[in-house]
C-alpha positions as CSV (number, residue, x, y, z in Angstrom):
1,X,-40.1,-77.2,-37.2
2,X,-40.3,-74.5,-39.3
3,X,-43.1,-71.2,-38.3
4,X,-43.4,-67.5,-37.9
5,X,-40.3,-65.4,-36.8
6,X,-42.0,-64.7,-33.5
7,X,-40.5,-66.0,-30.6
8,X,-38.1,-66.2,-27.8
9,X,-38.4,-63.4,-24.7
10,X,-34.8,-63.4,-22.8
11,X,-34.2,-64.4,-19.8
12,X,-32.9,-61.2,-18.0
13,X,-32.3,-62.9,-14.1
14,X,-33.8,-60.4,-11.4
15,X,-30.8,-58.4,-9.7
16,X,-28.6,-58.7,-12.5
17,X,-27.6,-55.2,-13.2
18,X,-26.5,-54.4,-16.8
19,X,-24.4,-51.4,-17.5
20,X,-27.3,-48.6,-18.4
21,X,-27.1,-48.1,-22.5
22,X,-29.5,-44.6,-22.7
23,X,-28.6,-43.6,-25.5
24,X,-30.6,-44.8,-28.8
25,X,-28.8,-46.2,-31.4
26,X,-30.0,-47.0,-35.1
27,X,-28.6,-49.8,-36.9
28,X,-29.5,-52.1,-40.3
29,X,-28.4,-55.5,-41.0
30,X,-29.3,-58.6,-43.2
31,X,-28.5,-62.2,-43.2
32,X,-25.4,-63.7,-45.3
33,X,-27.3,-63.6,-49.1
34,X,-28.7,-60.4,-47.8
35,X,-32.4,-61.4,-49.1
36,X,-33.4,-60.7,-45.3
37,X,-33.0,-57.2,-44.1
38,X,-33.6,-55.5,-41.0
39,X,-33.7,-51.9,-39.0
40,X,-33.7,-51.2,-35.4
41,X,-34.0,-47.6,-33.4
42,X,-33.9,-47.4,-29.9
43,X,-32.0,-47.5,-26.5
44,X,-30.9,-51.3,-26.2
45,X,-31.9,-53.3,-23.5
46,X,-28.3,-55.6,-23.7
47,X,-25.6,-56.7,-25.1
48,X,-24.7,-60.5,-24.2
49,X,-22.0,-62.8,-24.9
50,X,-23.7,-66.6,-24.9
51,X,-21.4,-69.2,-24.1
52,X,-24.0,-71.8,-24.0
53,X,-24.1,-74.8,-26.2
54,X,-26.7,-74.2,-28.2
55,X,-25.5,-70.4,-28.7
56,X,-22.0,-71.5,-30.0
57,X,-23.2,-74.9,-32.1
58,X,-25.3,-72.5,-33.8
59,X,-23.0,-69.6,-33.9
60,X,-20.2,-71.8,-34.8
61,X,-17.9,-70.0,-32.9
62,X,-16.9,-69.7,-29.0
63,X,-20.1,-67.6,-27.8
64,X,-22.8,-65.8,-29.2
65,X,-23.0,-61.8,-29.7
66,X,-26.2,-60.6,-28.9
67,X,-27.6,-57.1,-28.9
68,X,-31.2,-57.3,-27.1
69,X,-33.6,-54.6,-27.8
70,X,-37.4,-53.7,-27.6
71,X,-39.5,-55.4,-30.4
72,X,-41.8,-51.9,-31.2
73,X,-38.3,-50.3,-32.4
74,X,-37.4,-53.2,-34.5
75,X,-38.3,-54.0,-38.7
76,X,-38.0,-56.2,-41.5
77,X,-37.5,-54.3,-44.2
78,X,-37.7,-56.8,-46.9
79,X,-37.6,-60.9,-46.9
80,X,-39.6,-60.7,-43.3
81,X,-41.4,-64.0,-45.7
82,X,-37.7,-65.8,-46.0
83,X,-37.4,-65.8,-42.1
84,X,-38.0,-69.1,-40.9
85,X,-37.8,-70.9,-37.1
86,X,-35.7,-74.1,-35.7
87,X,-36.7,-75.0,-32.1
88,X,-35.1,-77.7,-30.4
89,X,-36.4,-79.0,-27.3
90,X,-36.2,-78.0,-23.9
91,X,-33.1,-78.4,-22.0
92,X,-33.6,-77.7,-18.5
93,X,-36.5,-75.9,-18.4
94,X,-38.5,-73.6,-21.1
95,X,-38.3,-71.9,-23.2
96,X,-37.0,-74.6,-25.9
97,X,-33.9,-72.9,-27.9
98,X,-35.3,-71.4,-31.0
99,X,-33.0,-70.3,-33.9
100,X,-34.0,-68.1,-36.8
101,X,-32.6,-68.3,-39.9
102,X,-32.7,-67.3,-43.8
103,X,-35.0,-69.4,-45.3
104,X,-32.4,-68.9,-48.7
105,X,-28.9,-69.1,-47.2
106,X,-29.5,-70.5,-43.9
107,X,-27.8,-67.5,-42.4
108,X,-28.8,-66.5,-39.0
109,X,-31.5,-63.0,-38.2
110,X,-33.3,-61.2,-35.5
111,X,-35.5,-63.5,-33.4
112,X,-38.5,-61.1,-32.8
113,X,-41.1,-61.8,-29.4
114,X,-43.9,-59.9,-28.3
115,X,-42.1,-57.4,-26.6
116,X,-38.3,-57.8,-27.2
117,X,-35.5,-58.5,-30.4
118,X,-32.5,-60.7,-30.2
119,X,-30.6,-59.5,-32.8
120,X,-27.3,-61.6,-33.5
121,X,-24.4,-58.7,-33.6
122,X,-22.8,-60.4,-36.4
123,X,-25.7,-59.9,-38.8
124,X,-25.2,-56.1,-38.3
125,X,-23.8,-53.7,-41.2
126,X,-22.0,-51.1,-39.2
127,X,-21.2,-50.3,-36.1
128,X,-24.0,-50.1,-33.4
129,X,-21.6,-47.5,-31.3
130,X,-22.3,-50.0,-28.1
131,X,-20.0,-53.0,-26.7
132,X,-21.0,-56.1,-24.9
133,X,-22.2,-56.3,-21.8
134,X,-21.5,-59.3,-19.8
135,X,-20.4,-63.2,-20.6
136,X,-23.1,-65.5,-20.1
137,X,-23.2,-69.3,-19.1
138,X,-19.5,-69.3,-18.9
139,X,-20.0,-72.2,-16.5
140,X,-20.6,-74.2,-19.7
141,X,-18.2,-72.0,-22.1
142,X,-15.9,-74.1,-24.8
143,X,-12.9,-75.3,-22.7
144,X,-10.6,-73.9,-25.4
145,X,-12.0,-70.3,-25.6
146,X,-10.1,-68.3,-22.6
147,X,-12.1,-64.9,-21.9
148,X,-9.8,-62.1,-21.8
149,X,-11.7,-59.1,-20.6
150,X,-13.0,-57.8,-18.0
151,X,-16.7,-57.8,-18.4
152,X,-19.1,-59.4,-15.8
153,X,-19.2,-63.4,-16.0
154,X,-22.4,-65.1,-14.9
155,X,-21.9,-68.7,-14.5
156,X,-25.9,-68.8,-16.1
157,X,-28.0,-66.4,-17.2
């Protein structure tokens, strides 16, 4: 189904501390043709690994890189009208899994809610000066990937 680039609010599971990010950062980005572009300023909210299915079918790779931030510091600056929305159905429970994507190169971008920004880490064009987080869903990560650091692992979210 294809709609407006408004959707998905993470799931940030009460008493789950992140490490506290205070300082604001400012980043750009755009999707692979680069007809989407984006810009971001403020203190992020996280910075997730996703090792859930959906995350790595769509990422193509072992996990997702996510940098979570608050939607009023986040804007398309051009192609906001190329930004289209996949959402498969629910899993579990809701929310469904919604993907965003370049309506022209199929490449992935921000998925924008009311109130937060999912920004996919790989879209970004420089360094955002912050590192990940945590691993999540590693309980369901890719039996071949073997994590290597030392950041928290939450078997879910």
């Amino acid at each position: 189904m294809l709609r407006a680039a408004q959707v998905r609010r993470p799931n940030l599971r009460k008493g789950v501390v992140l490490n506290k990010m205070t300082l604001p950062i400012s980043v750009s980005g755009s999707c692979l043709c680069g007809s989407v572009r984006y810009e971001a300023s403020g203190t992020p909210i996280g910075f997730d690994l996703d090792h859930c299915l959906r995350c790595r079918k769509s990422s193509g790779s072992a996990f997702k890189a996510e940098l979570l931030l608050q939607a009023r510091d986040f804007s398309w600056v051009s192609g906001g009208d190329l930004v289209r929305v996949w959402e498969a159905p629910v899993h579990d429970q809701p929310p469904g899994y919604r993907r965003c994507f370049c309506e022209t190169c199929g490449g992935p971008v921000p998925t924008v809610d009311v109130e937060t920004v999912n920004i996919p880490a790989g879209t970004l064009d420089e360094d955002p000066g912050e590192r990940p987080q945590r691993h999540i869903f590693v309980a369901v990560k890719a039996p071949w990937f073997d994590i290597a650091d030392t950041l928290p692992r939450l078997p879910r979210k």
